[in-house]
Backbone bond lengths (Angstrom), bond angles and torsions (degrees), N, CA, C in turn:
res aa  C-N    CA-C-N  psi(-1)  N-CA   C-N-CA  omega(-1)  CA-C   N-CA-C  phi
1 X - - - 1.442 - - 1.527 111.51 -
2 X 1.333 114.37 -54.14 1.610 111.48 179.20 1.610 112.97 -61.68
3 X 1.460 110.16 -40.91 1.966 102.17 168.03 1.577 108.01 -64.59
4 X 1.316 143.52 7.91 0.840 117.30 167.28 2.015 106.39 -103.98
5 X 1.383 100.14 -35.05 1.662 104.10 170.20 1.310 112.24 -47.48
6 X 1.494 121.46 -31.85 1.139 131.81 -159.12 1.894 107.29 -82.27
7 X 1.253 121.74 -47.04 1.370 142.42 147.69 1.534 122.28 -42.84
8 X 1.386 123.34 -33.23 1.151 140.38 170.16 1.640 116.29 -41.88
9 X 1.776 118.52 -57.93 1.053 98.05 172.95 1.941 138.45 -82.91
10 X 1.327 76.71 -0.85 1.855 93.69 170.44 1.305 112.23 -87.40
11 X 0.918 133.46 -5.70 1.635 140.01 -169.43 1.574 102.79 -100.71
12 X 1.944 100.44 -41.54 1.678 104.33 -176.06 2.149 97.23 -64.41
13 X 1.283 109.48 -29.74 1.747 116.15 -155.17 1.498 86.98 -74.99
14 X 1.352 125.32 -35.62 1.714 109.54 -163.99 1.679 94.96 -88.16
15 X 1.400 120.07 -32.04 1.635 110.19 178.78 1.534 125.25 -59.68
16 X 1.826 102.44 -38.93 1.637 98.49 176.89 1.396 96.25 -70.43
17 X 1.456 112.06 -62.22 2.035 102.00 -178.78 1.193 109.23 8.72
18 X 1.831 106.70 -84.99 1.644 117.49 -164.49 1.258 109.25 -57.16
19 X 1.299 129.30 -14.44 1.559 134.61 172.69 1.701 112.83 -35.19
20 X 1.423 110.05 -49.96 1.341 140.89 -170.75 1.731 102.01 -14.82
21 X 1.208 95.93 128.32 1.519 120.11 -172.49 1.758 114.70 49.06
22 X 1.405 118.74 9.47 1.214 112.36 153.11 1.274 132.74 -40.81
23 X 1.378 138.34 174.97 1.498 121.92 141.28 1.609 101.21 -148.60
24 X 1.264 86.73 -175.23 2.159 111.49 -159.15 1.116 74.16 -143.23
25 X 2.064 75.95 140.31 1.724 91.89 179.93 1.796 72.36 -143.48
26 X 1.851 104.29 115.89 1.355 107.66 164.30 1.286 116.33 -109.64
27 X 1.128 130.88 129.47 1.511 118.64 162.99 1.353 131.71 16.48
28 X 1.592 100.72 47.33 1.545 121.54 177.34 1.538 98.72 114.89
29 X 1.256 147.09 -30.31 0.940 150.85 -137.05 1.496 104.05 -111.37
30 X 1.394 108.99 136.52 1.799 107.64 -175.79 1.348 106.86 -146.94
31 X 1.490 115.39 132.78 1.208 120.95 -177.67 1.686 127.15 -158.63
32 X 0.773 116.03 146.99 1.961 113.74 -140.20 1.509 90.02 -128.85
33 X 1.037 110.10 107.64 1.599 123.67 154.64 1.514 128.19 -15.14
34 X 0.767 127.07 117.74 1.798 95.30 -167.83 1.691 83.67 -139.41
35 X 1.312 142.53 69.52 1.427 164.20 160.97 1.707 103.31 41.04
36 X 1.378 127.78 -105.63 1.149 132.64 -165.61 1.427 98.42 -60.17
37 X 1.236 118.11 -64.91 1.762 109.79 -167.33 1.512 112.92 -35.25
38 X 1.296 116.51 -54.38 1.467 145.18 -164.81 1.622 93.64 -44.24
39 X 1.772 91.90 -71.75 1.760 99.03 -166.54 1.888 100.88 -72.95
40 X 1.196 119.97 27.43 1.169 88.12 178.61 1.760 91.63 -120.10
41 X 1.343 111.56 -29.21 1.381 114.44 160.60 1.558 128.62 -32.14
42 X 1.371 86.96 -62.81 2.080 110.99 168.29 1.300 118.23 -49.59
43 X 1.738 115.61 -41.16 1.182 132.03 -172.37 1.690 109.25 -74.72
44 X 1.325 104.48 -41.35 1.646 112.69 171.41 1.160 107.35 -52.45
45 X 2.048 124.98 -63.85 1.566 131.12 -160.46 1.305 108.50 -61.23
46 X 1.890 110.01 -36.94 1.497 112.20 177.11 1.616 123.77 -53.36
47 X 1.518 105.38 -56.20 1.039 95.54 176.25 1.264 130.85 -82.73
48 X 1.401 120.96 1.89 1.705 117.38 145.23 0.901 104.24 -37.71
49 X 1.525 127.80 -79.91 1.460 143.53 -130.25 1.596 95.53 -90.96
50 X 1.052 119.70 0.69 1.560 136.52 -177.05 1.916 92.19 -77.06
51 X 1.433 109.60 -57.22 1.184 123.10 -160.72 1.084 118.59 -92.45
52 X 1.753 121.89 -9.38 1.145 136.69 174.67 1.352 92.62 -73.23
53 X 1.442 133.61 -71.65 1.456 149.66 -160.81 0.958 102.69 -30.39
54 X 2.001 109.03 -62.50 1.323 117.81 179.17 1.407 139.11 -54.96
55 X 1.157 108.54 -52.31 1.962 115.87 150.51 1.594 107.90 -41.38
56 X 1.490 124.65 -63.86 1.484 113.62 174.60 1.456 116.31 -43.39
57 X 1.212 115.57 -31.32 1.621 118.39 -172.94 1.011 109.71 -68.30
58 X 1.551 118.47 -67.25 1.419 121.41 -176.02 1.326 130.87 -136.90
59 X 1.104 93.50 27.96 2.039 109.56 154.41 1.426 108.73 85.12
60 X 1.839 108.31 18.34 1.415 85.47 -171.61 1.721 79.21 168.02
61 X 1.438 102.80 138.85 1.665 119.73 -158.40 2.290 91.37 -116.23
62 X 1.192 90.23 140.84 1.519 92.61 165.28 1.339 123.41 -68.07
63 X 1.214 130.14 178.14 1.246 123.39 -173.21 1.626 93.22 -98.38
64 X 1.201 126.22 -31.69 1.716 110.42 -162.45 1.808 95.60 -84.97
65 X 1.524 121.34 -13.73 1.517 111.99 171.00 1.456 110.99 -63.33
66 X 1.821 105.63 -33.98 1.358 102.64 -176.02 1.788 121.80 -61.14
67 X 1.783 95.00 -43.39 1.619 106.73 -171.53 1.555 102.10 -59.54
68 X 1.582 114.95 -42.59 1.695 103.55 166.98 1.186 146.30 -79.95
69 X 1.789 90.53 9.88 2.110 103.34 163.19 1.132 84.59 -90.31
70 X 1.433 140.39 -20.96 2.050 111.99 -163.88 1.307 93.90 -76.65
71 X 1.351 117.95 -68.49 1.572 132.41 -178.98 1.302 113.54 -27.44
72 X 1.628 122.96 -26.10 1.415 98.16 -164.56 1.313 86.40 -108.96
73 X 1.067 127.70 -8.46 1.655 134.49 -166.59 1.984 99.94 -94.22
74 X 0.840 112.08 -34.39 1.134 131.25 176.49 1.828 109.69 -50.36
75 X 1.770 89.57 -90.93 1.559 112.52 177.81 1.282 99.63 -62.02
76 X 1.345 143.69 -51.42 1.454 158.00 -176.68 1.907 103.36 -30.71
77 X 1.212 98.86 -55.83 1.724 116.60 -172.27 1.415 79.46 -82.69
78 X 1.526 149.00 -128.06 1.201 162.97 -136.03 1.892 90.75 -17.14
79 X 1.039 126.51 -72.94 1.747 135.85 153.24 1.460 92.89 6.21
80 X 1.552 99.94 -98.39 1.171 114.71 -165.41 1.869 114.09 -49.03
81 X 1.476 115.12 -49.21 1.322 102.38 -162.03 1.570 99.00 -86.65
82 X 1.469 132.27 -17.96 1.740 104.46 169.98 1.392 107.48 -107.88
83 X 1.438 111.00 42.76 1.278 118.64 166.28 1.531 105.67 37.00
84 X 1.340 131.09 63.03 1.807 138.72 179.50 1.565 109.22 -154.01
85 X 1.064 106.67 94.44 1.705 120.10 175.07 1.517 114.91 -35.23
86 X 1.464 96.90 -21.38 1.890 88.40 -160.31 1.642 105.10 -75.79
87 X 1.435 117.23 0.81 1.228 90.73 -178.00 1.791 97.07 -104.61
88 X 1.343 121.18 -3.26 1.692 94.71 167.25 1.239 100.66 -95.19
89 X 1.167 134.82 37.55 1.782 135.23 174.31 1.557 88.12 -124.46
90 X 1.179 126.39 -31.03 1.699 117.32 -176.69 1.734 96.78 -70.26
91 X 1.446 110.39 -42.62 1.394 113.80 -165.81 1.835 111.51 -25.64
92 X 1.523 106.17 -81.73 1.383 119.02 170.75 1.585 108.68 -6.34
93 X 1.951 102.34 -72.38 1.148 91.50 -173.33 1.715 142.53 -52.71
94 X 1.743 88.48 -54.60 1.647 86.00 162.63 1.031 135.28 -57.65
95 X 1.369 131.70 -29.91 1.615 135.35 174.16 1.521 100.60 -66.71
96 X 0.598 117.15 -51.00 2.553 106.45 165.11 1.578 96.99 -55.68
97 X 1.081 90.78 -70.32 2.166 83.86 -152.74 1.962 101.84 -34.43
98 X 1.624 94.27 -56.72 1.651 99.88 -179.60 1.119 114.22 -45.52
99 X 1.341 129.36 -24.63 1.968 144.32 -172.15 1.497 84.89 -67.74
100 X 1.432 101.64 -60.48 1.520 109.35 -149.43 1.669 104.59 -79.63
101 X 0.824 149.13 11.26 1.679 148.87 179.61 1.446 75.42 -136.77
102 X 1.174 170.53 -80.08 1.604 153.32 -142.65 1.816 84.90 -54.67
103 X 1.171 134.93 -97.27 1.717 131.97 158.46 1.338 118.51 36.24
104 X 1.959 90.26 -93.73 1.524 102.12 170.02 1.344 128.98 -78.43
105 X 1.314 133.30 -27.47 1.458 125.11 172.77 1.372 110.21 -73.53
106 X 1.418 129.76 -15.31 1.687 124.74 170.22 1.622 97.50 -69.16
107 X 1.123 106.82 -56.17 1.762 115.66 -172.95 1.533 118.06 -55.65
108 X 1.262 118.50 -35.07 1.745 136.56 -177.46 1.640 94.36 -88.94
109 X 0.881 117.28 -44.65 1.585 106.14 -156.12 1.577 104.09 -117.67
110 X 1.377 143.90 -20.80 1.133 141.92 154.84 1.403 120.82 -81.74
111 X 1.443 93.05 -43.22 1.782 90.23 -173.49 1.583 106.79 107.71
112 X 1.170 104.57 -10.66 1.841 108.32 -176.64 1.128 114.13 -97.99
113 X 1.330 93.05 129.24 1.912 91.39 176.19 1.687 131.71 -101.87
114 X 1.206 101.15 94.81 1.628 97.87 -153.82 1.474 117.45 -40.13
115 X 1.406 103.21 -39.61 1.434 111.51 -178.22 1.519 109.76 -39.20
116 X 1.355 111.95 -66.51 1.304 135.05 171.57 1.363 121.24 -21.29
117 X 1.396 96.19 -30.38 2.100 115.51 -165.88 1.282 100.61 -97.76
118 X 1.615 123.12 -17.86 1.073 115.96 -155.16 1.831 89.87 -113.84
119 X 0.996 126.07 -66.80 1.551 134.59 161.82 1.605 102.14 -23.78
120 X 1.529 103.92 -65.36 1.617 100.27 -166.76 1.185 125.31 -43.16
121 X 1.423 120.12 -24.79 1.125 139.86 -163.59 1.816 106.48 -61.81
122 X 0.910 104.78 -56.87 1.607 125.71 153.87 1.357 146.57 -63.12
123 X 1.291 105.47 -46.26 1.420 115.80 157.79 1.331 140.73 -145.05
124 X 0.865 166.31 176.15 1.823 148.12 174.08 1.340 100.05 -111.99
125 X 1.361 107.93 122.48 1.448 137.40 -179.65 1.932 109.72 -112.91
126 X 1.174 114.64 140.65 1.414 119.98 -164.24 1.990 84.75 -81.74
127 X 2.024 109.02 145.34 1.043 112.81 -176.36 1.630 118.91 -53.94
128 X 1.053 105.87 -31.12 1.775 113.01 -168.46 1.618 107.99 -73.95
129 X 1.665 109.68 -20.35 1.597 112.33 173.61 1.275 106.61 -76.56
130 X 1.617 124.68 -32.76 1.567 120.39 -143.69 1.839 86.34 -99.59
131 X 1.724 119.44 -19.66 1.185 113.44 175.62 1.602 122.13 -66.22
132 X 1.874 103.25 -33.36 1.449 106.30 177.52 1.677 108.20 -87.61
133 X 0.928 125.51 -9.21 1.355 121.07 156.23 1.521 121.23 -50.77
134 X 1.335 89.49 -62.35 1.417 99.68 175.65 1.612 134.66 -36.31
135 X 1.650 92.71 -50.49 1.191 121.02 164.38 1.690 130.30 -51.25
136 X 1.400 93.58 -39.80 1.447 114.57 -176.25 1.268 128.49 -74.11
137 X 2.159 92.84 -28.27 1.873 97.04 179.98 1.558 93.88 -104.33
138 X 1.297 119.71 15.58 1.387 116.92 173.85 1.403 108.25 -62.19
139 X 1.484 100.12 -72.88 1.346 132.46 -177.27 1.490 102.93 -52.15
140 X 1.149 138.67 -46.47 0.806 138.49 -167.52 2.020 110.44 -80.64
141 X 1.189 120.05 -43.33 1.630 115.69 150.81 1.587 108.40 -45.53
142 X 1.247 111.17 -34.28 1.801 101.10 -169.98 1.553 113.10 -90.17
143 X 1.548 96.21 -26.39 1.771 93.18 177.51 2.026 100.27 -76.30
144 X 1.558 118.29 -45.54 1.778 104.52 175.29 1.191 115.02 -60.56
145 X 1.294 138.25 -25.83 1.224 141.49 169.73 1.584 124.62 -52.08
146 X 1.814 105.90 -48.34 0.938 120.68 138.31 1.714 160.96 -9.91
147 X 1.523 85.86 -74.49 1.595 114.68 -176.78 2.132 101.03 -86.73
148 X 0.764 86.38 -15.01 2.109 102.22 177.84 1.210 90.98 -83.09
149 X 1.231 148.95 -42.52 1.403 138.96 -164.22 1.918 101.53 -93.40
150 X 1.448 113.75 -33.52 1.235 111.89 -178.49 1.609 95.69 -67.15
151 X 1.206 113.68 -49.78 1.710 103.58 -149.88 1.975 85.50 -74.98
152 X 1.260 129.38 -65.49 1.335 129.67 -177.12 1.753 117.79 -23.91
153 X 1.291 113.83 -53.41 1.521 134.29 168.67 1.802 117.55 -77.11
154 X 1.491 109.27 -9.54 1.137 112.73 172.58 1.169 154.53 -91.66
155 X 1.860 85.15 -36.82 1.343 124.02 -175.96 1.416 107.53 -127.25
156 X 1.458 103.24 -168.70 1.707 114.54 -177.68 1.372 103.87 -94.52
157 X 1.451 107.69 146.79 1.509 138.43 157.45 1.714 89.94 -9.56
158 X 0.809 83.54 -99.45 1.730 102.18 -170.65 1.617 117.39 -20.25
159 X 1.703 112.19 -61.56 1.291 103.16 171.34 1.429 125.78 -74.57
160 X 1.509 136.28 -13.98 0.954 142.53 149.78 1.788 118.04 -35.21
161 X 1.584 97.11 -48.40 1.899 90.81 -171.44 1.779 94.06 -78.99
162 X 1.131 146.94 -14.53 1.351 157.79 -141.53 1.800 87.26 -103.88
163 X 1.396 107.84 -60.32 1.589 112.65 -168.32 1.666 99.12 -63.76
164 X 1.336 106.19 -44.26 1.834 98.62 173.51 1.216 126.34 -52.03
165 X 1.560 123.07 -42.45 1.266 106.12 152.04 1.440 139.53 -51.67
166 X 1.393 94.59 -48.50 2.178 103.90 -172.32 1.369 103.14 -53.79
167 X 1.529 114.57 -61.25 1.563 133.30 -169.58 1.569 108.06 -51.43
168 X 1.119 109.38 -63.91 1.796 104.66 170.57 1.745 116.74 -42.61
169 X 1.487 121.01 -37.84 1.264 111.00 -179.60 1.128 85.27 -81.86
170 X 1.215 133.93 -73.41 2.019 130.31 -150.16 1.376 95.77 -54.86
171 X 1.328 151.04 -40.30 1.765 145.51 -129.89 1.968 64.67 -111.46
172 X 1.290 122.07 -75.24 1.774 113.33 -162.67 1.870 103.84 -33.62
173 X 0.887 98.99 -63.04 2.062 119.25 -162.45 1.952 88.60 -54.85
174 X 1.424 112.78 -49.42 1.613 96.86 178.46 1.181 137.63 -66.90
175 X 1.520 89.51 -19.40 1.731 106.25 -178.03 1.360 109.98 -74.80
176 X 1.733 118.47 -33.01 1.088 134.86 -157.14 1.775 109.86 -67.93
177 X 1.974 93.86 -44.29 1.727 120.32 -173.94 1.557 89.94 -59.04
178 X 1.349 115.33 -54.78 1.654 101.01 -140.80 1.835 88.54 -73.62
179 X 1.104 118.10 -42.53 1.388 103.70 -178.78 1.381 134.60 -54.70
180 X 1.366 101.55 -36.74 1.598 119.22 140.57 1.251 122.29 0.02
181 X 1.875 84.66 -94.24 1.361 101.93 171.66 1.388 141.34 -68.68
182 X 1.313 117.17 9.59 1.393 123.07 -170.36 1.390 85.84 -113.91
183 X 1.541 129.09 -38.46 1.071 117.63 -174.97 1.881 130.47 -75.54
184 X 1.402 87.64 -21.81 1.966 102.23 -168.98 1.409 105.37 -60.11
185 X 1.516 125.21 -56.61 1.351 120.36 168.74 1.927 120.26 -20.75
186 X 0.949 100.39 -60.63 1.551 109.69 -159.48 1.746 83.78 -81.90
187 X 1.134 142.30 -34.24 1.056 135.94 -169.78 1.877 110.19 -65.59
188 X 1.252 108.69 -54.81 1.357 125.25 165.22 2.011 101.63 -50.35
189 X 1.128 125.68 -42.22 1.301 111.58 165.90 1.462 138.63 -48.72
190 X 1.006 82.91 -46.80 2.032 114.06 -173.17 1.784 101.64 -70.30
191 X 1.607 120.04 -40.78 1.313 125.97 142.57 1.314 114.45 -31.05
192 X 1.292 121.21 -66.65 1.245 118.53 -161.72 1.752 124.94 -70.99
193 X 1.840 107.39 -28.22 1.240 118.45 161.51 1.168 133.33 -45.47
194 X 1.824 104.85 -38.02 1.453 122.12 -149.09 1.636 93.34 -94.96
């Protein structure tokens, strides 16, 4: 349920998108789609109300929902007020890379392995698994971070907001397998202890 709340406000950003040169006529009120600005507006209110839901739900919001209300609220406004897309198309990227050096500079320079904090929570994983984990969603924030700047700088407006949707489910669901699978082994162990 929460991966789908979580998808919710990217789904609202690619629907107004296609809005583009529409218009609404409310009870006096008129207003014309105008593509990126539009969905990035929607994309801001959503994920407020993204995070409102979530606090209503369960009394208390994560910290990385928070870092991606600043980010979108952030780049979201700069978007909107110098009227230049590239910075809610930069967004994506920096919110990974920052994932990915938050990762490794806790791990290099604290010694903590977030992964570890976050997994452990659930199950006990041997240190040398929770280190290549670590490793794995590193790279992996730095390769989507990445591939957002190829397709954004590559391609058109249009397929760019299209790939933000697909890529978030396909890049989420892959991240999900390999951890899976790195994780099931040791899981089937911990069975076997108990």
């Amino acid at each position: 349920m929460m991966q789908l709340l979580e998808l919710l406000p990217l789904v609202i950003f690619v629907l107004v998108f296609r809005l583009k040169g529409q218009s609404l006529d409310l009870a006096g009120f008129h207003y014309t789609f105008d593509g990126i600005y539009s969905a990035t507006a929607a994309l801001m209110v959503a994920t407020c109300l993204q995070v409102l839901l979530v606090w209503l739900w369960k009394r208390e919001v994560e910290k990385r929902l928070l870092w991606l209300l600043a980010s979108v609220l952030i780049f979201g406004s700069a978007t909107l007020l110098l009227r230049n897309q590239l910075f809610i198309q930069w967004k994506p990227t920096v919110f990974n890379w920052v994932l990915c050096l938050v990762l490794l500079g806790s791990h290099w320079f604290t010694e903590s392995n977030l992964v570890k904090r976050l997994i452990g929570q659930q199950f006990s994983l041997p240190d040398n698994i929770c280190d290549r984990l670590l490793y794995v969603w590193a790279i992996y924030f730095f390769a989507v971070g990445l591939l957002n700047l190829v397709v954004a700088y590559g391609f058109s407006e249009a397929f760019w907001v299209d790939y933000k949707l697909w890529s978030a489910i396909g890049f989420t669901l892959l991240i999900t397998v390999i951890t899976a699978f790195m994780v099931a082994p040791h899981m089937k162990e911990a069975e076997k202890e108990s």
